[in-house]
KOLLUMDREN-729521 format. One line per 4 residues: number of its first residue (from 1); their letters; for each residue x negated, y, z of C-alpha. Coordinates in Angstrom, 3 decimals, always signed. Layout:
N
NUM) A) X/Y/Z | ...;
//
This chain:
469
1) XXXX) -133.742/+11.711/+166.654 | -133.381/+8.292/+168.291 | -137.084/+7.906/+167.540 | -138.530/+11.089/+168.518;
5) XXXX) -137.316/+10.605/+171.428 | -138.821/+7.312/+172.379 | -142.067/+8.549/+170.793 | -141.819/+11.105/+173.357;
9) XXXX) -141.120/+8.874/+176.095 | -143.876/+6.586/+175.309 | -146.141/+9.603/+175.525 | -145.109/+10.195/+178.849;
13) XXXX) -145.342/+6.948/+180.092 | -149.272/+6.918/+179.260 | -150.055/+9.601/+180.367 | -148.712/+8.786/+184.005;
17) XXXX) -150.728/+5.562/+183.718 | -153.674/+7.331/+183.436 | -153.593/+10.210/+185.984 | -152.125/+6.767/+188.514;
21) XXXX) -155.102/+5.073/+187.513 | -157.641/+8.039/+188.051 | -156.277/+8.548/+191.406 | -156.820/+4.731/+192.415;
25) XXXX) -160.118/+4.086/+190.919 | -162.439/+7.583/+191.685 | -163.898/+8.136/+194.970 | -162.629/+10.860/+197.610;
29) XXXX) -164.755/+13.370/+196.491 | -163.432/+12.989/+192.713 | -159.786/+12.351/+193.659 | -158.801/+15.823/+194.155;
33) XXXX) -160.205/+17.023/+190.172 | -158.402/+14.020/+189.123 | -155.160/+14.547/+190.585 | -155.683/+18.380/+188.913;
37) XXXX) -155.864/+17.134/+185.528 | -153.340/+14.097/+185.900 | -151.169/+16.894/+186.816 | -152.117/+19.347/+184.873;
41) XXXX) -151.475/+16.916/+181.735 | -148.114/+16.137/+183.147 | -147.015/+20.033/+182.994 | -148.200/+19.978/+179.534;
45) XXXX) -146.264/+16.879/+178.013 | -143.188/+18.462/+179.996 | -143.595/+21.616/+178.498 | -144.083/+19.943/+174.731;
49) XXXX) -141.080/+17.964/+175.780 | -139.026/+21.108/+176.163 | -140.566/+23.121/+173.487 | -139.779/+19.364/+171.309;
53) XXXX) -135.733/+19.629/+172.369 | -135.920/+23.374/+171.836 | -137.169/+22.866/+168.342 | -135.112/+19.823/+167.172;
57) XXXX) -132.075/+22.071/+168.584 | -132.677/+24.878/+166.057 | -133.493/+22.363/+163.334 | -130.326/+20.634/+163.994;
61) XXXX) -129.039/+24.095/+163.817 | -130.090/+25.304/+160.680 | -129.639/+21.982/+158.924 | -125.747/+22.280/+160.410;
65) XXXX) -125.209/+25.526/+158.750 | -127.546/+24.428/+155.462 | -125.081/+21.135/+155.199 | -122.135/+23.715/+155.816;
69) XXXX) -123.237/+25.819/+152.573 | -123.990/+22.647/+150.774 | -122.409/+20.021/+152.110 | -123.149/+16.910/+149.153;
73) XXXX) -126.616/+17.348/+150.480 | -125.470/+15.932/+154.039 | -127.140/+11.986/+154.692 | -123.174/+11.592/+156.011;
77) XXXX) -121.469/+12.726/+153.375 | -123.717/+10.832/+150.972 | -122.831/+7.450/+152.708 | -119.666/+8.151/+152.767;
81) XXXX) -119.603/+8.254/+149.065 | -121.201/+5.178/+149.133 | -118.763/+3.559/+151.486 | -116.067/+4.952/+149.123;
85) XXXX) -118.139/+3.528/+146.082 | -118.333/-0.153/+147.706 | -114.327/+0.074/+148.735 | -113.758/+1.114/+145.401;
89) XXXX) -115.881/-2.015/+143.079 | -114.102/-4.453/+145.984 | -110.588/-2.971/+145.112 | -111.714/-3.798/+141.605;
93) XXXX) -113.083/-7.125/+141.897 | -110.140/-8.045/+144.113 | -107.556/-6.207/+141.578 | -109.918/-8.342/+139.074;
97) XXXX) -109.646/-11.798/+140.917 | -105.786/-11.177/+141.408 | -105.292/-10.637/+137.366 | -106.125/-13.990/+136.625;
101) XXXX) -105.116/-15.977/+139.481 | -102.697/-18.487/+139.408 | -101.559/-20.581/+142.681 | -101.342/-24.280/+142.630;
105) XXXX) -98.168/-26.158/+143.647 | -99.179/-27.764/+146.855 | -97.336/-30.920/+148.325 | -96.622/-30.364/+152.159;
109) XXXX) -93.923/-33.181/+152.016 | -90.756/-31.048/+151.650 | -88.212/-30.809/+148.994 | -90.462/-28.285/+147.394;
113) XXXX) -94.087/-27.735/+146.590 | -94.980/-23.879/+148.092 | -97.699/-21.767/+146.106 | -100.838/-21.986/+147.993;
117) XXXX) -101.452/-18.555/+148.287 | -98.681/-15.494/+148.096 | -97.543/-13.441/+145.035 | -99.983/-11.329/+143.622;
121) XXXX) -103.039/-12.718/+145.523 | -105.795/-14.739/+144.660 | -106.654/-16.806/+147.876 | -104.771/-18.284/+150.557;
125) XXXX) -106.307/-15.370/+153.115 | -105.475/-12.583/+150.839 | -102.041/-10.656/+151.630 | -101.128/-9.767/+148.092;
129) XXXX) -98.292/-7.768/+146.883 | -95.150/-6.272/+148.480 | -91.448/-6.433/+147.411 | -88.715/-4.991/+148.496;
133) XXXX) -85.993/-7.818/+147.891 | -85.013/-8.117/+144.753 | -87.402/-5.957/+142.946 | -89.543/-8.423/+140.081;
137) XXXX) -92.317/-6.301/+140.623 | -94.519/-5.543/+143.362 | -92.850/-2.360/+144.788 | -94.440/+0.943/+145.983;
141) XXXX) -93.586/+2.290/+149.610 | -90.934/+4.469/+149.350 | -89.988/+4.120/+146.021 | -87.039/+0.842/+145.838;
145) XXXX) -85.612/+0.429/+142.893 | -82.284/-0.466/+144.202 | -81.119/+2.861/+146.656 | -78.034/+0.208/+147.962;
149) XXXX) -78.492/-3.169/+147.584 | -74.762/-4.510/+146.530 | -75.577/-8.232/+148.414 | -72.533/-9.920/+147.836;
153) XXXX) -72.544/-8.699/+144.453 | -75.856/-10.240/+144.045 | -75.871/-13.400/+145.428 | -78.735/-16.038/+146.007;
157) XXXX) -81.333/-14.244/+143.318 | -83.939/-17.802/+143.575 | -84.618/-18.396/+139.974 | -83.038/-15.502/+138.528;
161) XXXX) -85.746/-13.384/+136.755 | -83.816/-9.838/+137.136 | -84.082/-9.840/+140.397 | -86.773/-12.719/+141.259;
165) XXXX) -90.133/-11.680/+141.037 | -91.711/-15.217/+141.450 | -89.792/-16.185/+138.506 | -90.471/-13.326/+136.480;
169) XXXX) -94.100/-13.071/+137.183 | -95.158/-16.514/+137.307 | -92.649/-18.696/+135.093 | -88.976/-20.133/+135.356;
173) XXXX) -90.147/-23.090/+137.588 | -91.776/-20.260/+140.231 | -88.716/-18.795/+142.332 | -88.467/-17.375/+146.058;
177) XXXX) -87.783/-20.155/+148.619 | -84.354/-20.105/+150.105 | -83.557/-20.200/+153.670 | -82.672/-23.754/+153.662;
181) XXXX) -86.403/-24.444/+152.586 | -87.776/-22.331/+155.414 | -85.808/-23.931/+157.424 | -87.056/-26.850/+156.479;
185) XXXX) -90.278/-25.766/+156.754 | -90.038/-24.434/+160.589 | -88.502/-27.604/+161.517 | -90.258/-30.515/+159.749;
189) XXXX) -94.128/-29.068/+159.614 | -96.866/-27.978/+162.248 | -97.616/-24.473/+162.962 | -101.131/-23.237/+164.442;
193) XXXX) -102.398/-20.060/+164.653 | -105.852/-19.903/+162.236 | -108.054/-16.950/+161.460 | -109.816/-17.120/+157.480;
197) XXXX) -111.772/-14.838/+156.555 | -110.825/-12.129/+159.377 | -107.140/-12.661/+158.271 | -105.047/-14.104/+161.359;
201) XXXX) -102.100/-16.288/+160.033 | -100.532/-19.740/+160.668 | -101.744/-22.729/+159.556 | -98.600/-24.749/+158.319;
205) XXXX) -99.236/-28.668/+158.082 | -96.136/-30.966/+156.190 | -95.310/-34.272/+156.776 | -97.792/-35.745/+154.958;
209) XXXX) -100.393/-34.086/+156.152 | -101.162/-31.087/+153.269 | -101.268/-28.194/+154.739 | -100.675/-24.476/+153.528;
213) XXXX) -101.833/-20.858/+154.976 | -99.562/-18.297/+155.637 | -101.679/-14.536/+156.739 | -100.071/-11.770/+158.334;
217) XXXX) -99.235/-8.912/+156.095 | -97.468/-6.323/+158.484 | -99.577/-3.988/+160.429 | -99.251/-2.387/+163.613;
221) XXXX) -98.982/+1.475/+163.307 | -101.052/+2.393/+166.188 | -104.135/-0.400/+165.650 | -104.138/-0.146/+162.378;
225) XXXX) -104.469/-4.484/+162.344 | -102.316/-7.176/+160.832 | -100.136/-8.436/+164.070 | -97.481/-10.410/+162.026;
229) XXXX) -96.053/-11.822/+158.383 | -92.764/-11.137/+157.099 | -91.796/-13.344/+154.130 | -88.844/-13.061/+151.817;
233) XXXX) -85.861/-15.442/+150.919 | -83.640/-15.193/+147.959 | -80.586/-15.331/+150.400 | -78.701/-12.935/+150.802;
237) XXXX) -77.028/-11.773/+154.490 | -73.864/-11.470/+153.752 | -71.623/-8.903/+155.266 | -74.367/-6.230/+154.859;
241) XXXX) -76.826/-4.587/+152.898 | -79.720/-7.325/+154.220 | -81.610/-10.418/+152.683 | -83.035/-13.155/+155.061;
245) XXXX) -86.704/-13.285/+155.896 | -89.321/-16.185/+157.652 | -90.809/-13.965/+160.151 | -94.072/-15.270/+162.676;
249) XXXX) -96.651/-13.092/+165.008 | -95.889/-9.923/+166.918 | -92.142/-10.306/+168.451 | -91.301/-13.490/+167.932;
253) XXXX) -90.439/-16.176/+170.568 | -91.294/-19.148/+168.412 | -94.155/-19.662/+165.966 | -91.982/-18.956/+163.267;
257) XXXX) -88.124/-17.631/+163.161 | -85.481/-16.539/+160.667 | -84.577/-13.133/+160.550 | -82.450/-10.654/+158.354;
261) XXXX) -84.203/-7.073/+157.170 | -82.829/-4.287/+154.858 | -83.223/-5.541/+151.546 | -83.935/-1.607/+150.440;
265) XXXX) -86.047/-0.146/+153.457 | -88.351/-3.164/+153.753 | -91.509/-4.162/+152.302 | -92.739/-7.976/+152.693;
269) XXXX) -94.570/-10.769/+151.018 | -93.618/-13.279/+149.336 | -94.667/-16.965/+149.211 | -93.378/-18.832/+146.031;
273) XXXX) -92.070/-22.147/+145.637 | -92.593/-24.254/+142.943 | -89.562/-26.746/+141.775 | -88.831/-29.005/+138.474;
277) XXXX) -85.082/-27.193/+138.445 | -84.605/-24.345/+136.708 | -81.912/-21.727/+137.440 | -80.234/-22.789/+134.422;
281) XXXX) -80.413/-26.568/+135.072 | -78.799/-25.712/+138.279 | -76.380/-23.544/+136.793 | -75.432/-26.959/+134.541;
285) XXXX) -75.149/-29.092/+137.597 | -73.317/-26.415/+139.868 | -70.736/-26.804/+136.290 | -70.473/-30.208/+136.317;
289) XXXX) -69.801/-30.310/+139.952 | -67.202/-27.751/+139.637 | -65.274/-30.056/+137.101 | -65.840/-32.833/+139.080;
293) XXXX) -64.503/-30.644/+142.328 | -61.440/-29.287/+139.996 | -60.684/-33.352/+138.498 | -60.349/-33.976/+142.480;
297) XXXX) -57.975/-31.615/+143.440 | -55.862/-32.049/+140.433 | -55.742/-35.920/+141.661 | -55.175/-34.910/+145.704;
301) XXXX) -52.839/-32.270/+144.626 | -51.274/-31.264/+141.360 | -50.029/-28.102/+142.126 | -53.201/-25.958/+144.448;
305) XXXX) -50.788/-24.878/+147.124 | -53.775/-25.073/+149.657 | -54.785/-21.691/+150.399 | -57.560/-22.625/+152.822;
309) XXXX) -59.472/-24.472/+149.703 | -62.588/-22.012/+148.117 | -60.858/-21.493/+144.907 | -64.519/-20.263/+143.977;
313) XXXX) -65.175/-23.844/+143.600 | -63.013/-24.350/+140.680 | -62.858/-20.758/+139.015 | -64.625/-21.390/+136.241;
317) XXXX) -62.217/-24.090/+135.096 | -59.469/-21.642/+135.573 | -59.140/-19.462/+132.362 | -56.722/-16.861/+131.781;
321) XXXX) -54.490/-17.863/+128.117 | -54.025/-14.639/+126.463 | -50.090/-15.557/+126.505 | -50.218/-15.268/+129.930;
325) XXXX) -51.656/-11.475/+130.071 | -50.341/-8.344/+128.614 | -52.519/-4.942/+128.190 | -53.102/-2.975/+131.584;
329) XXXX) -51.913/+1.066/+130.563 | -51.634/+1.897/+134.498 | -54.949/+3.775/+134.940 | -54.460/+3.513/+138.477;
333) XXXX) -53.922/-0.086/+138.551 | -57.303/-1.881/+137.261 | -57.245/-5.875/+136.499 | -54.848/-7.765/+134.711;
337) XXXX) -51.255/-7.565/+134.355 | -49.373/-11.179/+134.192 | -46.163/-12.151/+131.567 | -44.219/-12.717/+134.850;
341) XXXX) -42.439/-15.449/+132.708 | -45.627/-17.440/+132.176 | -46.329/-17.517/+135.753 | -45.614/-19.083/+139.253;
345) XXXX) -46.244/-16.677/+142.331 | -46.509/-18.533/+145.691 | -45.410/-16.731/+149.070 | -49.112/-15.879/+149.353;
349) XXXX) -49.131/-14.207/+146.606 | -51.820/-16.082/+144.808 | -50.820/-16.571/+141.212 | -50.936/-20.316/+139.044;
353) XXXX) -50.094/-21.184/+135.643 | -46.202/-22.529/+134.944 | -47.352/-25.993/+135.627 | -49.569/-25.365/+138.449;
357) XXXX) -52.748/-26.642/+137.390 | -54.368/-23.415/+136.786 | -55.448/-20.680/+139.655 | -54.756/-17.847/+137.525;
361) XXXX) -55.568/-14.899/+140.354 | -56.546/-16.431/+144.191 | -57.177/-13.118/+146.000 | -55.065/-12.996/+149.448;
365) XXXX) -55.227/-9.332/+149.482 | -55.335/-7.757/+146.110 | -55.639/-4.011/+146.386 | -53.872/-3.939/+142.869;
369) XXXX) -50.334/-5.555/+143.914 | -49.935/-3.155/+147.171 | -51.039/+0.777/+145.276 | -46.652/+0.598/+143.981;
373) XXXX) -45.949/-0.780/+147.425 | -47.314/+2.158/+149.090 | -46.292/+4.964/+146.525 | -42.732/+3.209/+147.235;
377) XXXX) -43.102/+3.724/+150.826 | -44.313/+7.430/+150.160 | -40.833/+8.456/+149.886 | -39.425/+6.269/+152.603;
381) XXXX) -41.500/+7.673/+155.193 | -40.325/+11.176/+153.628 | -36.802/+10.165/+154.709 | -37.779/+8.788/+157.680;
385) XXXX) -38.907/+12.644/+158.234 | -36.271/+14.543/+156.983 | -33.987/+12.384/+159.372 | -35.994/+13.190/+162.579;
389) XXXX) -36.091/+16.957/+162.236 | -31.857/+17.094/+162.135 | -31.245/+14.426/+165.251 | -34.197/+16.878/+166.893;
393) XXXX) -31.634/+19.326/+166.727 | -28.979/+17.568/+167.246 | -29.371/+15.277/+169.856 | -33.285/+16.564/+171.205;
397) XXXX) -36.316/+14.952/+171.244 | -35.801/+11.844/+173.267 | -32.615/+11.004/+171.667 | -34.016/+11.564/+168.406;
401) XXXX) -36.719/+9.280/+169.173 | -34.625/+6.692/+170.335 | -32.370/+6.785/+167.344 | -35.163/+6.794/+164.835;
405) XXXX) -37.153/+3.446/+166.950 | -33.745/+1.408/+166.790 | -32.573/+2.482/+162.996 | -36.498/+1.173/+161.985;
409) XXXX) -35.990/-2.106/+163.915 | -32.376/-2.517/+162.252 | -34.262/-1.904/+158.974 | -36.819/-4.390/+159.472;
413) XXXX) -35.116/-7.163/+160.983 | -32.405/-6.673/+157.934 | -35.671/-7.173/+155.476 | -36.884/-10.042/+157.043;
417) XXXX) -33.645/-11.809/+157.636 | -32.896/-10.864/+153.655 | -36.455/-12.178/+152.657 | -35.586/-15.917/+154.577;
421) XXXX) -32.219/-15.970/+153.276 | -33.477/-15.604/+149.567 | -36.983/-17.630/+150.632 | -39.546/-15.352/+148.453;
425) XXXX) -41.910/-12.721/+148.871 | -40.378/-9.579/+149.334 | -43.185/-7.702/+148.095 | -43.100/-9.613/+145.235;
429) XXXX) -39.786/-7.892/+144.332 | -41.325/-4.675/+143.537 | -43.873/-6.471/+140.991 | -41.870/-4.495/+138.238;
433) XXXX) -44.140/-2.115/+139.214 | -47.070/-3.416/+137.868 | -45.301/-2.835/+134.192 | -44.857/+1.661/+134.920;
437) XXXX) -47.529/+3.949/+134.414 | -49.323/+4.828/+137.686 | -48.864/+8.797/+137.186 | -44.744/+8.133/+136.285;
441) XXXX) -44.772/+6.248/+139.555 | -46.297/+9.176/+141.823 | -44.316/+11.620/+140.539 | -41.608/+9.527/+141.022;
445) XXXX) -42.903/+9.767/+144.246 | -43.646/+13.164/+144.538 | -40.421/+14.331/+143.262 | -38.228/+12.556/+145.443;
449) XXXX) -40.456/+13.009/+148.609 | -39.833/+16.853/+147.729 | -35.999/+16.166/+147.390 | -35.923/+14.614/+151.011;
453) XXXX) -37.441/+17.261/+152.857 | -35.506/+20.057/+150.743 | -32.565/+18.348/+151.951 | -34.010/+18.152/+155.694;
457) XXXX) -35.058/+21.589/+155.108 | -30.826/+22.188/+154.071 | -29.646/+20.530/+156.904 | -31.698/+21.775/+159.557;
461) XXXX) -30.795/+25.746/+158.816 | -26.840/+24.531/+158.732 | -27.452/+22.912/+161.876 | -29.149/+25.830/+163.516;
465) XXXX) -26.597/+28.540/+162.066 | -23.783/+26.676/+163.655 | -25.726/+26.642/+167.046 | -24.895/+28.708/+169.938;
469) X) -27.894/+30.053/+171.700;
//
């Protein structure tokens, strides 16, 4: 079309030369035939001009509808076949090229050497793969494998092949960085902003002068371009369902910052980190710190009456004997039950061995010891009840009220006084409890909450039958 058109023009052009020129050049009794014919020639291109536009209309016409019958036989349709046949041998080659790569440990001057390109790529300018945390596989958009990330249950997951995938896919001495090493990394290297390839990034140069190249792999929904790179750590947010992540590009402040994502909802990349010491070496030197830790306090302290020390530190060392245990039948009480004589309890509540060496259970609030302290306070708060409706009628609401208020404080203040008198745990005085089947202690329960308000139920109909209205 594009070059009919010009032909056309081009026609055009010449043919105004000419009738210009024969109106310049004859003399004035020849000017007036030649003006005729310069004309006339004019109206006749114009016409073939219109009867050329009118034809390639109902050619473009026909060919429309043709192309709508048949539409493989459309020049658009067969390039975009070819454009899907080129996409399709690059996907290859680049699904080819990621097979068999394998990143090199490159030296920025840190306390680890960071892949030089990301997981499941095959050059630094390449985005590779995308996780959701946790997940030793490259992951597929809406599909996690974990619905609810339990984080605390988790933990740090650098090194550990279940739930790295640098470790699992590349070798034990591959692992996700932590976020101690990117923070070592935004604070101790250079950061520039570098284009490879088409592929904006940042350019991160260590200490020494090695450098490594970071591309964006998040892209904006309405562009359609990569605007920013969001990285995974193997650390864990605690408190929530999240897993910190180096983040750098579209809203962010600095050229690089530490955030916190949902470690199910979120895909990112990941760069890997290559280090000498394996999860399980560090699992040996996290043991032989904790005995060192444990030989320390013993020293400071025989007997761990510090509650503010992390009794995590030393847990390992602190086995339960089977003498000092005794089978669990409460199926409402999960855990394990103690030989209260092989035991000390402090006013805490946290439990040691009889010579105090041993943290046998270090929980401040263990949901376990307080289930027989509240199915004993079922039935109190059942005669609390059955007490309020009689005064009601008795004395009326206010008085009632103020009755109830003053025999609670008399009750409590007689329970604390009792419990520094005797200087122990009160609560621990219902430990028997732990020793009774769960369902024999709510009907217990049960049957004497019943008992209180039939007897409230008694006393209230006596009291209104002797009442005068």
């Amino acid at each position: 079309m594009k070059r009919f058109v010009l032909l056309i023009i081009s026609v055009f052009t010449q043919i105004l030369l000419v009738a210009q020129t024969q109106f310049d050049y004859m003399d004035d009794d020849a000017v007036a035939g030649g003006a005729d014919r310069a004309l006339n020639g004019i109206i006749i291109i114009v016409v073939l001009v219109i009867a050329a536009i009118v034809l390639l209309f109902i050619i473009s016409g026909l060919l429309n509808v043709y192309y709508w019958f048949n539409p493989k036989a459309d020049p658009s349709y067969k390039r975009l076949l070819a454009k899907q046949e080129q996409e399709r041998k690059h996907e290859e080659y680049v699904k080819g090229k990621r097979r068999h790569a394998f990143p090199n440990a490159v030296d920025i001057g840190l306390s680890v050497k960071w892949a030089s390109f990301n997981l499941g790529a095959y050059k630094p300018s390449d985005v590779g793969s995308m996780f959701y945390w946790a997940e030793n596989q490259s992951s597929t958009i809406g599909y996690p494998k974990y619905c609810k990330i339990k984080i605390d249950v988790i933990g740090d997951i650098a090194g550990d092949e279940k739930y790295d995938a640098a470790t699992n896919m590349l070798g034990r001495n591959w692992r996700l960085p932590t976020e101690e090493e990117c923070r070592e990394l935004l604070n101790m290297c250079k950061w520039e902003t570098k284009v490879i390839d088409g592929i904006e990034g940042r350019l991160v140069t260590g200490p020494n002068g090695n450098s490594i190249f970071l591309p964006f792999n998040q892209k904006n929904i309405t562009s359609g371009k990569y605007v920013s790179g969001h990285y995974w750590t193997s650390t864990p947010h605690h408190g929530s369902e999240s897993a910190n992540d180096l983040r750098f590009g579209e809203n962010c402040k600095q050229p690089a910052e530490l955030w916190c994502a949902t470690a199910c909802r979120c895909l990112f990349g990941i760069r890997p980190v290559y280090t000498t010491v394996t999860r399980a070496m560090s699992e040996i030197q996290k043991v032989t710190e904790t005995k060192k830790a444990y030989e320390q306090i013993l020293e400071r302290e025989p007997r761990l009456t510090d509650t503010e020390c992390n009794y995590k530190l030393y847990q390992e060392q602190c086995i339960i004997h089977e003498d000092e245990k005794v089978p669990n039948i409460n199926p409402l009480l999960g855990g394990i039950c103690f030989v209260e004589d092989k035991i000390l309890r402090d006013e805490h509540g946290i439990i040691y061995s009889l010579d105090g060496k041993r943290l046998l259970e270090g929980r401040h609030c263990d949901c376990k010891t307080q289930i027989p302290v509240v199915l004993v306070f079922l039935p109190v708060t059942a005669l609390l009840i059955a007490l309020l409706i009689p005064l009601q009628l008795v004395s009326g609401v206010e008085k009632s009220r103020v009755v109830i208020s003053g025999a609670c404080g008399v009750m409590g203040a007689s329970v604390i006084a009792f419990a520094e008198l005797v200087k122990t745990n009160v609560l621990s005085a219902f430990s028997f409890l732990n020793q009774m089947n769960g369902w024999i202690l709510a009907g217990i329960a049960v049957v004497v909450t019943v008992l209180l308000i039939l007897l409230s139920y008694a006393i209230s109909v006596r009291i209104m039958e002797k009442k005068e209205f």
